[in-house]
DSSP file (Angstrom, degrees, kcal/mol; ACC not computed):
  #  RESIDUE AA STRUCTURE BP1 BP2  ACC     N-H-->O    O-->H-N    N-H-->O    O-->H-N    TCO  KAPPA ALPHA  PHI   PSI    X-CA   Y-CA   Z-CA
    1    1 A X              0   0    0      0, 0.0     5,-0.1     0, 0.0     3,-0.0   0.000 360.0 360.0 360.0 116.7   11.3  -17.8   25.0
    2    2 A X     >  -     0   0    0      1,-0.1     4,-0.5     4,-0.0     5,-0.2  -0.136 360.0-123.4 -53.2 152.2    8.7  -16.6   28.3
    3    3 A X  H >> S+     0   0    0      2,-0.2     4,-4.4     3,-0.1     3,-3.8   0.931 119.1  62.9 -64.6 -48.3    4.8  -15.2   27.2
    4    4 A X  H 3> S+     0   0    0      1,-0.3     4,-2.8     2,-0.2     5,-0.3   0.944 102.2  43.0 -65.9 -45.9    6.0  -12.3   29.1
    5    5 A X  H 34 S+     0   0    0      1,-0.2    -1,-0.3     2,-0.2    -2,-0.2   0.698 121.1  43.4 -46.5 -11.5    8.9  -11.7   26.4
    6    6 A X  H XX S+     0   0    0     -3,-3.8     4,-1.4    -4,-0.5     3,-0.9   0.749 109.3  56.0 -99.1 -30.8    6.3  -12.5   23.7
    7    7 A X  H 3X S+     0   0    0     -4,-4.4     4,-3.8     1,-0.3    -2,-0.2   0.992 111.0  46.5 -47.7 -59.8    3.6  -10.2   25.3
    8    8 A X  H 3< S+     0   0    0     -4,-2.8    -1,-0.3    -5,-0.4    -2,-0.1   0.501 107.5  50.6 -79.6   8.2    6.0   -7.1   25.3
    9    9 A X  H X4 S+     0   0    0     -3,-0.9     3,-0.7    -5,-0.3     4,-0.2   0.760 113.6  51.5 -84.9 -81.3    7.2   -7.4   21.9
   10   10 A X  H >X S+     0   0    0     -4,-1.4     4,-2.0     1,-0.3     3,-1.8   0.617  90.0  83.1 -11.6 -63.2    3.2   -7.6   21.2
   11   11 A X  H 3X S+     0   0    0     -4,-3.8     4,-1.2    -5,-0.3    -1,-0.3   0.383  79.8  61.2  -6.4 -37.5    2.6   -4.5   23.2
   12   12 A X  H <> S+     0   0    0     -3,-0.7     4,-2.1     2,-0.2    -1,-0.3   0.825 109.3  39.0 -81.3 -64.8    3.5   -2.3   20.5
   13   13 A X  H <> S+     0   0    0     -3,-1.8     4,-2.3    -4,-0.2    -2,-0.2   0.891 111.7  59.6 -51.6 -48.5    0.7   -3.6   18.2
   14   14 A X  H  X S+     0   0    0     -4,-2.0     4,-1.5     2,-0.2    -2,-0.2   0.908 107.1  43.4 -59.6 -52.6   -1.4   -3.8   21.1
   15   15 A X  H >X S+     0   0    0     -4,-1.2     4,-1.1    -5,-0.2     3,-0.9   0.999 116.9  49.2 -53.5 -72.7   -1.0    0.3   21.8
   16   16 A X  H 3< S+     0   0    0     -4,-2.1     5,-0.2     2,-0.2    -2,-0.2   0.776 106.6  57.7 -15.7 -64.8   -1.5    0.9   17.9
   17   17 A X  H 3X S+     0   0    0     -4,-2.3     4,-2.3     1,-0.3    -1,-0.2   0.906 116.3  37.1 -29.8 -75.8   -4.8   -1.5   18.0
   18   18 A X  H <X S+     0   0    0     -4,-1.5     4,-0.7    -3,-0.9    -1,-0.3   0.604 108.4  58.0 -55.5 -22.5   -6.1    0.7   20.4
   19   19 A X  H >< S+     0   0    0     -4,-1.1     3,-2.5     2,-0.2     4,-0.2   0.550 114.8  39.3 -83.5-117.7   -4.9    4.1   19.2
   20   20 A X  H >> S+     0   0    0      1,-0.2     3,-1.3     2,-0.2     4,-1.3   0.383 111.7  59.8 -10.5 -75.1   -6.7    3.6   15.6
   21   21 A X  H 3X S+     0   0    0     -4,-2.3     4,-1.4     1,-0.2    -1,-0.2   0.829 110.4  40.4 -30.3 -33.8   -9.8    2.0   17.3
   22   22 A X  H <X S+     0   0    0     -3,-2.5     4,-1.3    -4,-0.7    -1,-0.2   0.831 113.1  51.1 -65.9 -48.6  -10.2    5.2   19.3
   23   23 A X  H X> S+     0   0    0     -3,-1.3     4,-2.0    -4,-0.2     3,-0.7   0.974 115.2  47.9 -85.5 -68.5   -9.4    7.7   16.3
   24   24 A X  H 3X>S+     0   0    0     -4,-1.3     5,-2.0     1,-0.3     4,-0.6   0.820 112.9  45.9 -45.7 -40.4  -12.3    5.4   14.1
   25   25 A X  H ><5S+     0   0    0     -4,-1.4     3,-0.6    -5,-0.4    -1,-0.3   0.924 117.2  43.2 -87.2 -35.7  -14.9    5.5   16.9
   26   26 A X  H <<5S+     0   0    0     -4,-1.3    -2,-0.2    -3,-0.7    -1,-0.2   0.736 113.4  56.5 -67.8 -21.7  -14.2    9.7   17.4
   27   27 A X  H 3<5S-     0   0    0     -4,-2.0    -1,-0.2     5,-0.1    -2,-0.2   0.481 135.6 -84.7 -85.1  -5.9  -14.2   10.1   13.3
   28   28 A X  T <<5 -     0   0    0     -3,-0.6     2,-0.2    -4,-0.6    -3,-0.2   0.209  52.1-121.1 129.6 -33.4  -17.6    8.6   12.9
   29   29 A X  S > <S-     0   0    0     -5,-2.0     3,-1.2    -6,-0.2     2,-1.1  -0.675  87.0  -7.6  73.4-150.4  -16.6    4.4   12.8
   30   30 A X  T 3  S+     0   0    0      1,-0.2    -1,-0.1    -2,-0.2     3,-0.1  -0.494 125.1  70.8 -94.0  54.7  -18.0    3.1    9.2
   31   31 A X  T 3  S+     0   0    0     -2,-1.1     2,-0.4     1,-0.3    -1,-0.2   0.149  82.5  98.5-135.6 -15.2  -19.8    5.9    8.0
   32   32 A X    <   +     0   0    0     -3,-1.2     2,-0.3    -8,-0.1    -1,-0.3  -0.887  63.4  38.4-125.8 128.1  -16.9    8.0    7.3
   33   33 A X  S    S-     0   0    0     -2,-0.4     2,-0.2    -3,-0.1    -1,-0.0  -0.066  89.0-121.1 -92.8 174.2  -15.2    8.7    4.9
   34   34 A X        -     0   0    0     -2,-0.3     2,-0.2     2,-0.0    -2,-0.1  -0.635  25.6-124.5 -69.4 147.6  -18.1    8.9    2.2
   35   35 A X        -     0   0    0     -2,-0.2     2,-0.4    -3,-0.1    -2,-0.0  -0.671  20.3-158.1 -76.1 139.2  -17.6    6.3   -0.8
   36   36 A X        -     0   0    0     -2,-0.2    -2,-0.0     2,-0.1     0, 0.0  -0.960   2.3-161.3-146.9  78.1  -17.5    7.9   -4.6
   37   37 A X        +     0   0    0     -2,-0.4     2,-0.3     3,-0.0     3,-0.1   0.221  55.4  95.9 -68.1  10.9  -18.2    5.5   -6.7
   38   38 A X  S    S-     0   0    0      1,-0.2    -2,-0.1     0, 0.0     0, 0.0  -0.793  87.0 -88.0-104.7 132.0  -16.8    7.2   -9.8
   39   39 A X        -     0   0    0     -2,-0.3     2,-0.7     1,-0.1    -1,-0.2   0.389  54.0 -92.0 -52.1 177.9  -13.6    6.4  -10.9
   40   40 A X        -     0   0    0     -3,-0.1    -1,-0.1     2,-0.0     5,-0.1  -0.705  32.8-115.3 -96.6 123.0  -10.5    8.5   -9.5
   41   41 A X    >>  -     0   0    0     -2,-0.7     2,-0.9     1,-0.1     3,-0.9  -0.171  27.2-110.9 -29.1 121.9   -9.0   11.6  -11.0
   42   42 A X  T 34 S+     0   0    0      1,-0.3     4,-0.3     2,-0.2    -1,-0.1   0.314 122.8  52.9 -36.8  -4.5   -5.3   11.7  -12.3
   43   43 A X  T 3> S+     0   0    0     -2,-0.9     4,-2.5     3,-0.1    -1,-0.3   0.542 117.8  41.7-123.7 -43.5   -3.9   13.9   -9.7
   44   44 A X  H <> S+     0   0    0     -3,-0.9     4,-1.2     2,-0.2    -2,-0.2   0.768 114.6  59.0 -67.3  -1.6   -5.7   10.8   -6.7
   45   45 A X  H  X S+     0   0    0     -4,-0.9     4,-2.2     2,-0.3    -1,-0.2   0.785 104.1  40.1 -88.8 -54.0   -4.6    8.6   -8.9
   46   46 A X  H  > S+     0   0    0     -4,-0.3     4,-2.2    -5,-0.3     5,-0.4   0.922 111.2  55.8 -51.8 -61.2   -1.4    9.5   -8.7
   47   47 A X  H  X S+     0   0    0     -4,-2.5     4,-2.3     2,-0.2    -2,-0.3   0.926 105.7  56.5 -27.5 -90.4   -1.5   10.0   -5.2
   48   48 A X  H >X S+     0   0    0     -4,-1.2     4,-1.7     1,-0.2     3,-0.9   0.771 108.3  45.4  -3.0 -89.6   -2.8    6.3   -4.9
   49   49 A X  H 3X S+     0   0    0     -4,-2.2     4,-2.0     1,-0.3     3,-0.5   0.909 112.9  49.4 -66.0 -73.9    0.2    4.9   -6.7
   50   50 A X  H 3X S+     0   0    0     -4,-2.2     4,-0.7     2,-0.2    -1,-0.3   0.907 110.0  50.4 -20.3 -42.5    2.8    7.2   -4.6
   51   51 A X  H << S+     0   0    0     -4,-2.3     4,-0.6    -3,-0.9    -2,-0.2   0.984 115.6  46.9 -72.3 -47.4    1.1    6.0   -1.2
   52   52 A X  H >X S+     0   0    0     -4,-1.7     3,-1.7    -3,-0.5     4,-1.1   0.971 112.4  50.5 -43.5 -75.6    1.7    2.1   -3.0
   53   53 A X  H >< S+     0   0    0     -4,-2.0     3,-8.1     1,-0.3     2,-1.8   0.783 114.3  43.5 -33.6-106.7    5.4    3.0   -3.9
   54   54 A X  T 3< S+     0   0    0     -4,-0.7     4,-0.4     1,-0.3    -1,-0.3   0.253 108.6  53.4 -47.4   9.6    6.1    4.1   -0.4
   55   55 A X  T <> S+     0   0    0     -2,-1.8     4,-0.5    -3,-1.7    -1,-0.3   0.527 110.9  48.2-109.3 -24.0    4.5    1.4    1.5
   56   56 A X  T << S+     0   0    0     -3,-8.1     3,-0.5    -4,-1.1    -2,-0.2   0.964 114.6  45.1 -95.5 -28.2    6.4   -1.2   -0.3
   57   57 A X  T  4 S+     0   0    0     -4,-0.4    -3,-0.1     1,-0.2    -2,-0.1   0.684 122.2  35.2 -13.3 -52.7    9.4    0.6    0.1
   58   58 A X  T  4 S+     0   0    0     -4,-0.4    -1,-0.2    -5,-0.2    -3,-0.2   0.647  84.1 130.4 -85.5 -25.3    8.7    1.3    3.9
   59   59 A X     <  +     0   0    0     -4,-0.5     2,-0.4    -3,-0.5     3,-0.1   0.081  28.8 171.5 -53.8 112.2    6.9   -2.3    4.4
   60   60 A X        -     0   0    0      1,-0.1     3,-0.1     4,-0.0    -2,-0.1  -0.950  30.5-142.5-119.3 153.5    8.7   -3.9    7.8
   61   61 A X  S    S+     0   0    0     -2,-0.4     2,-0.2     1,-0.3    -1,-0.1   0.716  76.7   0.0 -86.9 -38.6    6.8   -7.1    8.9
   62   62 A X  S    S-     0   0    0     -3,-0.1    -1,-0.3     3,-0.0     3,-0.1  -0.765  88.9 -59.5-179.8 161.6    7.5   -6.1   12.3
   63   63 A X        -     0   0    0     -2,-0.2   -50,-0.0    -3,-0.1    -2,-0.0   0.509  41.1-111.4 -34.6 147.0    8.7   -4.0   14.6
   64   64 A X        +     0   0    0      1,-0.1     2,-0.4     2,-0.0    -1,-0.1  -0.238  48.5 175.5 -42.8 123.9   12.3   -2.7   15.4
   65   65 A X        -     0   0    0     -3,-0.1     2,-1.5     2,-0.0    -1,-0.1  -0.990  24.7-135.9-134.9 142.8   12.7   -4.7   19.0
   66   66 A X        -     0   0    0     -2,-0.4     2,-0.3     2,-0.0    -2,-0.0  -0.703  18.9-149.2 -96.4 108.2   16.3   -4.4   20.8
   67   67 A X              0   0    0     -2,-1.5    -2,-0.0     1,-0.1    -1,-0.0  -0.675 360.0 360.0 -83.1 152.5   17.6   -7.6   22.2
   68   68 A X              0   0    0     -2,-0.3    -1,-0.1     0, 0.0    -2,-0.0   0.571 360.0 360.0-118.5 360.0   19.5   -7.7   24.9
């Protein structure tokens, strides 16, 4: 296996990395969101546990890559 074949499977991560750095530094960086330090409501709670569900469900370790 070449760097450049491990560099372009990387790539992917690499775009990502950057995209969400970019979105954090235009939202505010570490100030937003505000923190609530009071426990969560039944309906976020819910919410919270759904977002859990579907992330182990969806969870791939990594991306789709087409060998050739």
């Amino acid at each position: 296996m070449s760097y450049g074949f491990a560099l372009g499977s990387s790539l992917f991560w690499l775009v990502w990395y950057g995209f969400t750095g970019i979105v954090a530094w235009v939202s505010g960086g570490a100030d937003h969101p505000s923190f609530e330090p009071s426990e969560l409501g039944p309906v976020r709670r819910a919410v919270a546990w759904g977002c859990l569900i579907l992330f182990v469900v969806l969870f791939m370790p990594t991306p789709w890559v087409q060998y050739d």
